[in-house]
C-alpha positions as a Markdown table, in Angstrom:
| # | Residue | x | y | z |
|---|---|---|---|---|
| 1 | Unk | 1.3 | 36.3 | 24.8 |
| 2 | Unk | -0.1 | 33.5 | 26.7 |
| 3 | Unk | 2.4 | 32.3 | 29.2 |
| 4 | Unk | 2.1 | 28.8 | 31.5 |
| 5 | Unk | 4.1 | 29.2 | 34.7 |
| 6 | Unk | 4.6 | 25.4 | 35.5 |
| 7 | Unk | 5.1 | 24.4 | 39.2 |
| 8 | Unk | 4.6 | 27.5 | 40.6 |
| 9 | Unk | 4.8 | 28.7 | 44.4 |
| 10 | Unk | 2.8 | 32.2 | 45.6 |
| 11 | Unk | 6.5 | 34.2 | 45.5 |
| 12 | Unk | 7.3 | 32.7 | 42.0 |
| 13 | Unk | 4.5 | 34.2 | 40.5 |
| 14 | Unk | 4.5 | 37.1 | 42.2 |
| 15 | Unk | 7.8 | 38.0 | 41.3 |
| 16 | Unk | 7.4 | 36.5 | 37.4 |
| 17 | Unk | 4.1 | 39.0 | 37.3 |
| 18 | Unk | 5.5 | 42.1 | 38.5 |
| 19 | Unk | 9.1 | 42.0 | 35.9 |
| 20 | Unk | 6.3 | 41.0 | 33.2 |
| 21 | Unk | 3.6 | 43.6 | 34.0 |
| 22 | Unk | 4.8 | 46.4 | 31.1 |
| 23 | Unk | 4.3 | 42.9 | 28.9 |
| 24 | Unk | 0.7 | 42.1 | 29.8 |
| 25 | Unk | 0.4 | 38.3 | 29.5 |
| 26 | Unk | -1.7 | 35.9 | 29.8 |
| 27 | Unk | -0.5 | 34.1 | 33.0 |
| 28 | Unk | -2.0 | 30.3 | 33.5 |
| 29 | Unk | -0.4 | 28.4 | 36.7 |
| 30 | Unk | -0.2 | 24.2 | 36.4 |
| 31 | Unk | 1.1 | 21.6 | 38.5 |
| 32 | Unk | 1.8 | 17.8 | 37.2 |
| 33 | Unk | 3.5 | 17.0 | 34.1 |
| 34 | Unk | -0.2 | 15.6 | 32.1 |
| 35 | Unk | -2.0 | 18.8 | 33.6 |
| 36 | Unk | 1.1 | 20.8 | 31.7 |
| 37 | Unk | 0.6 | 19.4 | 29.0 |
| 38 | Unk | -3.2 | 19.5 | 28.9 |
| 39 | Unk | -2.8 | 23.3 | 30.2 |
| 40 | Unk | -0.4 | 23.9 | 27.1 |
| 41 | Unk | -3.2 | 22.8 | 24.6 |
| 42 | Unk | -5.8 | 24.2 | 26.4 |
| 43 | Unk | -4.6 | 27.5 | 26.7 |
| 44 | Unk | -2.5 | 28.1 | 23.4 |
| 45 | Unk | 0.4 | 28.6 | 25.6 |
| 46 | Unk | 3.6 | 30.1 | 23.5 |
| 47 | Unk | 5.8 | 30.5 | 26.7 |
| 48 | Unk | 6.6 | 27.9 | 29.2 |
| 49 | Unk | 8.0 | 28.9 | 32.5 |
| 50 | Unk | 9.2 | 26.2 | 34.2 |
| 51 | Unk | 10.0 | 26.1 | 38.0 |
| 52 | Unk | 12.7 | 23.5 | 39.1 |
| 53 | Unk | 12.7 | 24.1 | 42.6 |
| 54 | Unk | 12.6 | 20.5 | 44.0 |
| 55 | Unk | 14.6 | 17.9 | 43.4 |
| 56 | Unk | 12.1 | 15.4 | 42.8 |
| 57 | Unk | 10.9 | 17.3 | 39.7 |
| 58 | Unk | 11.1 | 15.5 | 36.9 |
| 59 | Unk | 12.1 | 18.5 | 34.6 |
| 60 | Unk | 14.1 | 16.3 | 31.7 |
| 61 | Unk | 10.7 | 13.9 | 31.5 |
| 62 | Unk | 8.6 | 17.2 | 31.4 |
| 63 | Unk | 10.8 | 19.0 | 28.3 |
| 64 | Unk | 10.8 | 16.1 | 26.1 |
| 65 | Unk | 6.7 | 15.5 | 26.4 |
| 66 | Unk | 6.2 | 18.8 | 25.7 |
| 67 | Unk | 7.9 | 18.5 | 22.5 |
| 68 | Unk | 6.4 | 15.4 | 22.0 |
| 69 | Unk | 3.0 | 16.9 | 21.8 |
| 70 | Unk | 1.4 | 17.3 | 18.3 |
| 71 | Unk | 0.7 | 21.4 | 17.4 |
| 72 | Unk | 1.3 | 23.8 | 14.8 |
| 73 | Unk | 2.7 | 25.5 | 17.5 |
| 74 | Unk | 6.4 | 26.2 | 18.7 |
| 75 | Unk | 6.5 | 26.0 | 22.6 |
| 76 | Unk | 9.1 | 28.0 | 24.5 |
| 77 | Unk | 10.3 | 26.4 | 27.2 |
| 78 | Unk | 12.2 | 28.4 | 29.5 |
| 79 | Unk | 13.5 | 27.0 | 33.1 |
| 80 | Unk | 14.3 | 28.8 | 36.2 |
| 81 | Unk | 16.9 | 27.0 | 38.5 |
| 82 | Unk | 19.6 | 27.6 | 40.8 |
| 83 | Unk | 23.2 | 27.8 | 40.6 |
| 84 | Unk | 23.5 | 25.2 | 42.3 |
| 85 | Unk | 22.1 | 22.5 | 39.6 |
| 86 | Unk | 24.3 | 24.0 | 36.9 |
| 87 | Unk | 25.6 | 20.8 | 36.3 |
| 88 | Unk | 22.1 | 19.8 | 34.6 |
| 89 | Unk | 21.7 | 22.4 | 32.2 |
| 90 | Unk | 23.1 | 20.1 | 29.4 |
| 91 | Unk | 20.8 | 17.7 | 30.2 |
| 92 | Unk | 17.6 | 19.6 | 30.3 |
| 93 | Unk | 18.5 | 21.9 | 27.3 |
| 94 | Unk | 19.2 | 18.4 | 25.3 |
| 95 | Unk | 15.6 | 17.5 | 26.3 |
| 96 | Unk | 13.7 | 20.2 | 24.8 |
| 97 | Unk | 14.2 | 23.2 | 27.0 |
| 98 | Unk | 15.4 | 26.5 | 24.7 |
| 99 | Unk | 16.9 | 28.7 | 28.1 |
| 100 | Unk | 17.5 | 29.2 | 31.5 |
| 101 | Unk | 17.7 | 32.1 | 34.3 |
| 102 | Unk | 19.1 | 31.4 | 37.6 |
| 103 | Unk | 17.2 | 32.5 | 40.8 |
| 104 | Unk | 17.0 | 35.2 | 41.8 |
| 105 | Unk | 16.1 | 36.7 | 38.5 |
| 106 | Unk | 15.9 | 40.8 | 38.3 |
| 107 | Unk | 13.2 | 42.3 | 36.4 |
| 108 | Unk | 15.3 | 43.1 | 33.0 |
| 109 | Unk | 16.9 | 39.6 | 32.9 |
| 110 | Unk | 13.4 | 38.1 | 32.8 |
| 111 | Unk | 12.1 | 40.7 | 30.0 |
| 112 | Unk | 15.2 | 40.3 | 28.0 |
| 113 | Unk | 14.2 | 36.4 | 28.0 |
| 114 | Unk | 10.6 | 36.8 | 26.8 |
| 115 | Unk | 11.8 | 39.3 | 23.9 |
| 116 | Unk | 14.2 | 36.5 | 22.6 |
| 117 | Unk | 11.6 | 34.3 | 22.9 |
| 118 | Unk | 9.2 | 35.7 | 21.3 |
| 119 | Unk | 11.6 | 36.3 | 18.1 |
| 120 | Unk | 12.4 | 32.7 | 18.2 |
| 121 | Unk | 8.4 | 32.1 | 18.1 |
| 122 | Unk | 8.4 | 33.9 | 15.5 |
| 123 | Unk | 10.7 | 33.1 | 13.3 |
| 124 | Unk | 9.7 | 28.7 | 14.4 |
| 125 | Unk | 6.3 | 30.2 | 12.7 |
| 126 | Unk | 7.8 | 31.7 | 10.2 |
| 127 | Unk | 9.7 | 28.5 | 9.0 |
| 128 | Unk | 7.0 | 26.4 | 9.2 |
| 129 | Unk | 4.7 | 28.8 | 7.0 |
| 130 | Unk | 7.5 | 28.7 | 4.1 |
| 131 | Unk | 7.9 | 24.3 | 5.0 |
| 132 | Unk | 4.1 | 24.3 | 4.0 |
| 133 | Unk | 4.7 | 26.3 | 0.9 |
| 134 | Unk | 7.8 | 24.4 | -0.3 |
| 135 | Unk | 5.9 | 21.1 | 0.4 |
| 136 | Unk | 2.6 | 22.7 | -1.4 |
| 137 | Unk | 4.7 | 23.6 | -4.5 |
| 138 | Unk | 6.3 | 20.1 | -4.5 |
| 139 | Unk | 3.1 | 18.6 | -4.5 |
| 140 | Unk | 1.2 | 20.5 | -6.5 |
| 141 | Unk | 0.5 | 21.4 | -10.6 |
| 142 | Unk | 1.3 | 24.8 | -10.7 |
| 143 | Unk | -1.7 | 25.8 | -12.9 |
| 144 | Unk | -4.1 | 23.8 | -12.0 |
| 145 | Unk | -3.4 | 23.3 | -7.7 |
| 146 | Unk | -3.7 | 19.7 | -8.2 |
| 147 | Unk | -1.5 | 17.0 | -7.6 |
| 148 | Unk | 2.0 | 17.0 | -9.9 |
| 149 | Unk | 2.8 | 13.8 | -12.0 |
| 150 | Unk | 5.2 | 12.5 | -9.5 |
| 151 | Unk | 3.4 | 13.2 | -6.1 |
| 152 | Unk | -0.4 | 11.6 | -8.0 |
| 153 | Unk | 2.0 | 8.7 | -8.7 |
| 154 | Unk | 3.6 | 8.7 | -4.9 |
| 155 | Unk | -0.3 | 8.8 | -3.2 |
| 156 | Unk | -1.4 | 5.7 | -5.9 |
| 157 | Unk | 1.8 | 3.7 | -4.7 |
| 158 | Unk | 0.5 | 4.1 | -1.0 |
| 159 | Unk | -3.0 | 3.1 | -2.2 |
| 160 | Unk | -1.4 | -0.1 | -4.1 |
| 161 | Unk | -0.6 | -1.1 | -0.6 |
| 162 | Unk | -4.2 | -0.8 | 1.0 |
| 163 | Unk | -6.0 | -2.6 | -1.9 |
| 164 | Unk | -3.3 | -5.2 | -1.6 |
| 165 | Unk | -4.4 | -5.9 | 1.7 |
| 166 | Unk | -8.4 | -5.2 | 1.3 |
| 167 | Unk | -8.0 | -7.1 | -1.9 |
| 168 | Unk | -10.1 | -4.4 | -3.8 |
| 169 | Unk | -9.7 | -3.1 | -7.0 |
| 170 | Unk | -7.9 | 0.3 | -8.4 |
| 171 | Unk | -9.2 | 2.2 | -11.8 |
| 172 | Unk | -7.1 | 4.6 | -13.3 |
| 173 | Unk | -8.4 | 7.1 | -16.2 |
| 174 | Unk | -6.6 | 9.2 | -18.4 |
| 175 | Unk | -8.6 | 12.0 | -19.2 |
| 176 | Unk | -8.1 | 14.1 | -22.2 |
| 177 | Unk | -9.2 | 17.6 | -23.5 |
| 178 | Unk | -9.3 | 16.5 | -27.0 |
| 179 | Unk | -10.2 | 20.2 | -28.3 |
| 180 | Unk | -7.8 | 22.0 | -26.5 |
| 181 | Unk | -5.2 | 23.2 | -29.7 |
| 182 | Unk | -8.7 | 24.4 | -31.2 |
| 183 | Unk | -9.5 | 26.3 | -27.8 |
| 184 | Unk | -5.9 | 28.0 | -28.1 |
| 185 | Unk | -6.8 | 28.8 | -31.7 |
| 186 | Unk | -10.1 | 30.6 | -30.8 |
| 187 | Unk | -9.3 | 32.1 | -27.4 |
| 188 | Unk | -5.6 | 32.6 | -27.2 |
| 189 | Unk | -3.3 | 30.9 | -25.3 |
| 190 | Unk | -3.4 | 33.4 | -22.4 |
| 191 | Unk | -7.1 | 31.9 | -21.1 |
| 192 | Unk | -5.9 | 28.5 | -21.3 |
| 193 | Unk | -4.8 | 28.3 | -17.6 |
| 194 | Unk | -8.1 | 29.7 | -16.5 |
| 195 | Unk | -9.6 | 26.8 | -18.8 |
| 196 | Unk | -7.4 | 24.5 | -17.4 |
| 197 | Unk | -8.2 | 25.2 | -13.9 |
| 198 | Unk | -12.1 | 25.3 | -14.8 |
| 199 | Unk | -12.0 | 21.4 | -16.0 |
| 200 | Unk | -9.4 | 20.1 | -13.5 |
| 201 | Unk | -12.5 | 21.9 | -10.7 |
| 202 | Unk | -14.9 | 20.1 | -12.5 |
| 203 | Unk | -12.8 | 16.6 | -12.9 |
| 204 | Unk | -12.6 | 16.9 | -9.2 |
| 205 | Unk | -16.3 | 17.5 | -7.9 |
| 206 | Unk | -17.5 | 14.6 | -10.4 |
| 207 | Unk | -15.0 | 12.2 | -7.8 |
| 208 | Unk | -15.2 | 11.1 | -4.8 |
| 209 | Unk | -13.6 | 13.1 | -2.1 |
| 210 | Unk | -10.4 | 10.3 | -1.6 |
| 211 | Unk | -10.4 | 9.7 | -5.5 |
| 212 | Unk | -6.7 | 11.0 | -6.3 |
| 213 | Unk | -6.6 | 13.3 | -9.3 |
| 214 | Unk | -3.8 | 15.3 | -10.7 |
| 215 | Unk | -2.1 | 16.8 | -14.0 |
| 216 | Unk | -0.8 | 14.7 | -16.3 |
| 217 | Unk | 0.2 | 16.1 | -19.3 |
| 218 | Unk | -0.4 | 19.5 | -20.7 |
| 219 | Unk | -4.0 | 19.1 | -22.0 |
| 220 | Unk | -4.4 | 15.4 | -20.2 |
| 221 | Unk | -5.7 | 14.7 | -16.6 |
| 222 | Unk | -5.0 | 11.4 | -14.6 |
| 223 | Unk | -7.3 | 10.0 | -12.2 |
| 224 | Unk | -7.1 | 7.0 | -9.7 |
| 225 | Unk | -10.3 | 5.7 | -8.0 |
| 226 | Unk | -9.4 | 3.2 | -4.9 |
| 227 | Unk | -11.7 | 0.7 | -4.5 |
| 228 | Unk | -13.3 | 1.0 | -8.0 |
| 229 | Unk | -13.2 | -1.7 | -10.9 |
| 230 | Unk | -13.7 | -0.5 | -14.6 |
| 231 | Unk | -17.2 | -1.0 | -14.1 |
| 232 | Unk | -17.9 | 1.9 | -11.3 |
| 233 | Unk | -14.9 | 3.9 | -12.8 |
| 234 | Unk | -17.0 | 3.5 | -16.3 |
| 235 | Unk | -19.9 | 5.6 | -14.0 |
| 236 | Unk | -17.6 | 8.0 | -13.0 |
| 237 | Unk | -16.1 | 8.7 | -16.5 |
| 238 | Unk | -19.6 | 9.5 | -17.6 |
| 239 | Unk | -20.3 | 11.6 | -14.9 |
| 240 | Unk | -17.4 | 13.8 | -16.1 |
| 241 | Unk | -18.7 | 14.0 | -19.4 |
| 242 | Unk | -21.6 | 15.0 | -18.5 |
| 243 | Unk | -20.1 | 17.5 | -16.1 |
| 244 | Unk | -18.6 | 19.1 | -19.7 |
| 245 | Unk | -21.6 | 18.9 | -21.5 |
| 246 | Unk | -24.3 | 20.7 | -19.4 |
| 247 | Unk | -22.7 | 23.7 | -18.8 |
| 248 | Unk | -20.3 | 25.0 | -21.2 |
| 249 | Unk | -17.1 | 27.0 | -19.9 |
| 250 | Unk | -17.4 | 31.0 | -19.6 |
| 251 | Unk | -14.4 | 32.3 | -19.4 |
| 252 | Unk | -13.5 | 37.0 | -20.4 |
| 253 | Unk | -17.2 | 36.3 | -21.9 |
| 254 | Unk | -16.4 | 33.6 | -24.0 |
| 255 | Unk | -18.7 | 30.8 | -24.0 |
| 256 | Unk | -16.0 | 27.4 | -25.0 |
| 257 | Unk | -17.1 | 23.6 | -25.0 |
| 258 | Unk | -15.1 | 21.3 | -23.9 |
| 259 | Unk | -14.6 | 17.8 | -25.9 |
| 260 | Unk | -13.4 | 14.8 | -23.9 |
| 261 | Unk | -11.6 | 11.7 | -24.6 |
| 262 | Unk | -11.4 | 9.1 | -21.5 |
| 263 | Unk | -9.9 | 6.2 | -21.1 |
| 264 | Unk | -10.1 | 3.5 | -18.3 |
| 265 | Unk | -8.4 | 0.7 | -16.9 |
| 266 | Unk | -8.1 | -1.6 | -13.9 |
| 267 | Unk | -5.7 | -2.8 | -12.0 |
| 268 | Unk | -6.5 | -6.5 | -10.2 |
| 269 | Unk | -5.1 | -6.1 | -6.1 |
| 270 | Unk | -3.5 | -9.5 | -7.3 |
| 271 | Unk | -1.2 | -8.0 | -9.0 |
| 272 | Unk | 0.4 | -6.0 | -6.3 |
| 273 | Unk | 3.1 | -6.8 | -4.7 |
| 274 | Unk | 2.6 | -7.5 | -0.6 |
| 275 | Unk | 6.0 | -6.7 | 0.9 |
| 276 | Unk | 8.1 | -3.4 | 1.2 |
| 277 | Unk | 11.3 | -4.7 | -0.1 |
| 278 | Unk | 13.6 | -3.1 | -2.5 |
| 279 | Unk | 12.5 | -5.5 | -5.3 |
| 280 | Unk | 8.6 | -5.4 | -4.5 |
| 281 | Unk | 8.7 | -1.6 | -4.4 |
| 282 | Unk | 10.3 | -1.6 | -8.1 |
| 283 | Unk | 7.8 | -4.4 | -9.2 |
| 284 | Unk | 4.5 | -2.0 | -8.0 |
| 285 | Unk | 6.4 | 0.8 | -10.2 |
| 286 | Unk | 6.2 | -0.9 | -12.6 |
| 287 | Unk | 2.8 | -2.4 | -12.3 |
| 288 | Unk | 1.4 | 0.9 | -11.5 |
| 289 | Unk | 3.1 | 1.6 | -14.9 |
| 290 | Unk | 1.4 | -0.4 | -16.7 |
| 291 | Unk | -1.5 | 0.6 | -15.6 |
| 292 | Unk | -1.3 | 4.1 | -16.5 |
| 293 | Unk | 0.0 | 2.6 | -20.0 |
| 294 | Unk | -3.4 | 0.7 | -20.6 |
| 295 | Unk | -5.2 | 4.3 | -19.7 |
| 296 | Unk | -3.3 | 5.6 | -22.6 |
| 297 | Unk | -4.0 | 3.2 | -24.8 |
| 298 | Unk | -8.0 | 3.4 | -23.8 |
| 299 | Unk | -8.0 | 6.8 | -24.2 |
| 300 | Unk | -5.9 | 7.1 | -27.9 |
| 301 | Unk | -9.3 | 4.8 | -29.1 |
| 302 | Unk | -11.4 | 7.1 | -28.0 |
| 303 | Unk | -10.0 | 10.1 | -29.3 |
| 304 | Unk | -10.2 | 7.9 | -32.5 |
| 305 | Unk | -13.9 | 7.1 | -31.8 |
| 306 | Unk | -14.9 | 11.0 | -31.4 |
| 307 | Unk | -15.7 | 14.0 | -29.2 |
| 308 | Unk | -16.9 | 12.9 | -25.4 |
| 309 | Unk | -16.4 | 9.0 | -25.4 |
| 310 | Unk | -15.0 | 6.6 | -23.1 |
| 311 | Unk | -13.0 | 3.2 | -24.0 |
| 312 | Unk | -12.7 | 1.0 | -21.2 |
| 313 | Unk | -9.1 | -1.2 | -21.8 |
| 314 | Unk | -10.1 | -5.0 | -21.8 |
| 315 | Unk | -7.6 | -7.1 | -20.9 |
C-alpha cells in the first residue's frame, strides 16, 4: 500500500514507520497543498496521512482538493491532531477527511486504522467496478455490446446540439438484415447472436470512429453520422454493403451471406432547435423523430427494390 505522509516532521515519520513496519508500505513524504496533490497522482497514493500540527495549516482547504482531484481512485485521508483541536473534527471530516487519531498514537491504534482503511478502499473500488457495469448494461444492447435504442437516441440528442451550433448536417440510416428469418431457418436460432454480433462488428469498422451506431430492432441497426449529409452517408451505406458482400459470415462452419436493405436520411442543423428549454428539448425529440421515421421509410423501398440496396429519402 502506497502511503503519502503529508506535512511530515523527522519524529512523525519515525514513529508512523516503526507502528507500520509489519505492514511494509510505500512511505512518500510532501509538504504544500499543490505538491500533495501532485504527490498523490504521482505516486498512486491510496492512504493519506495527514499531519495537523500547526495552526496555520490549511487542513479543511487540503481535504476538499484532494477530493476534488479527478482518479479512478479512492483516497484515504486520515488526519493526526491533538486533543486539543477537537473542536474541528466536524469540520475537517465534512471536508473530505474519512478519520482521525489523536497524538500520541500507540502502535496498534495506528494499524487498526490502516486495516479499516484499507477495507473501505476496497469496498470504494468495489462500488465503482459494479457503477461501471450497471452503467455498461444501461447503455448497451445486450447481444450485440452496442448502444441500446434509448442511450443511441440520448448520444444523437447531444449531437443535435453541436450541429446546431456548427450548422452541419446529421445522416441517420436504418440498416436492415433483410435475410435474417431465412438465416434462422437454415442455421437455427441459437447462432443468430453470434450473427448478430458479426454484422453489428462489421457496421461499425465501415464508420467512422465518432459515428454513433446501436441496435434498433431485432434484425435492424440504426446509425447516425455527425457532420454527414445524405450524400457522404450514401458512401458510407455502400461501404457497408460491400463490407457484407466480400466476405461472407462463418459462423460452427457455416458459411451465411448476409442481404442488406439501407435506408438514409438527413437532417438540416436548421431544423434544430438552439435553446435547452423544456419546449425546445421536446421539439428536437421530435425532430430527431422524424428523422429516424424517414430512415424507415428509405429503408422499407429498399427492401422492396431487392437484396443489398440503398434508398436515400428525398424530401
Amino acid at each position: 500500500m502506497n502511503v503519502l505522509l503529508v506535512n511530515s516532521n523527522q519524529s512523525f515519520k519515525s514513529a508512523v514507520s516503526s507502528s507500520l513496519k509489519g505492514y511494509k508500505p510505500k512511505l512518500v513524504v510532501s509538504e504544500g497543498i499543490d505538491n500533495v496533490l501532485a504527490d498523490i497522482q504521482k505516486n498512486n497514493i491510496q492512504v493519506a496521512i495527514i499531519n495537523w500540527a500547526s495552526g496555520d495549516f490549511d487542513i479543511e482547504s487540503l481535504c476538499r482538493r484532494i477530493r476534488k482531484i479527478k482518479s479512478n481512485r479512492f483516497y484515504y485521508l486520515l488526519v493526526v491532531t491533538t486533543r486539543e483541536r477537537e473542536g474541528a473534527i466536524e469540520k475537517f471530516l465534512q471536508a473530505g477527511a474519512n478519520d482521525f487519531i489523536f497524538k500520541p498514537f500507540g502502535k496498534e491504534e495506528i494499524l487498526s486504522r490502516m486495516k479499516i482503511a484499507e477495507r473501505i478502499i476496497k469496498l470504494e473500488e468495489e462500488m465503482q467496478r459494479n457503477k461501471k457495469k450497471m452503467l455498461t448494461l444501461v447503455k448497451e444492447d445486450p447481444v450485440t455490446g452496442l448502444f441500446n435504442r434509448r442511450s443511441l437516441l440520448d448520444e444523437v440528442l447531444k449531437e443535435m446540439g453541436r450541429a446546431s451550433r456548427e450548422m452541419k448536417y446529421i445522416s441517420a440510416m436504418v440498416t436492415s438484415i433483410t435475410n435474417f428469418k431465412e438465416l434462422i431457418e437454415l442455421h437455427g436460432i441459437a447462432v443468430m447472436d453470434e450473427v448478430l454480433v458479426e454484422c453489428g462488428r462489421r457496421m461499425k469498422v465501415s464508420c467512422r470512429p465518432y459515428d454513433k451506431i446501436g441496435r434498433y430492432t431485432v434484425s435492424d441497426f440504426l446509425i447516425f453520422l455527425p457532420g454527414s449529409g445524405k450524400h457522404n452517408a450514401e458512401k458510407v451505406a455502400k461501404r457497408i454493403i460491400a463490407a457484407f458482400a466480400k466476405k461472407p459470415l462463418v459462423i460452427n462452419d457455416s458459411r451465411m451471406q448476409i442481404s442488406l436493405s439501407i435506408g438514409v436520411a438527413e437532417l438540416d442543423p436548421k431544423q434544430i432547435a438552439k435553446n435547452n428549454s423544456v419546449d425546445s428539448n421536446l421539439l428536437n425529440d421530435l425532430v430527431l423523430d422524424a428523422l429516424i421515421k424517414k430512415s424507415e421509410l428509405a429503408v422499407k423501398r429498399a427492401i422492396r427494390m431487392g437484396n443489398n440496396k440503398i434508398e436515400v429519402f428525398m424530401d
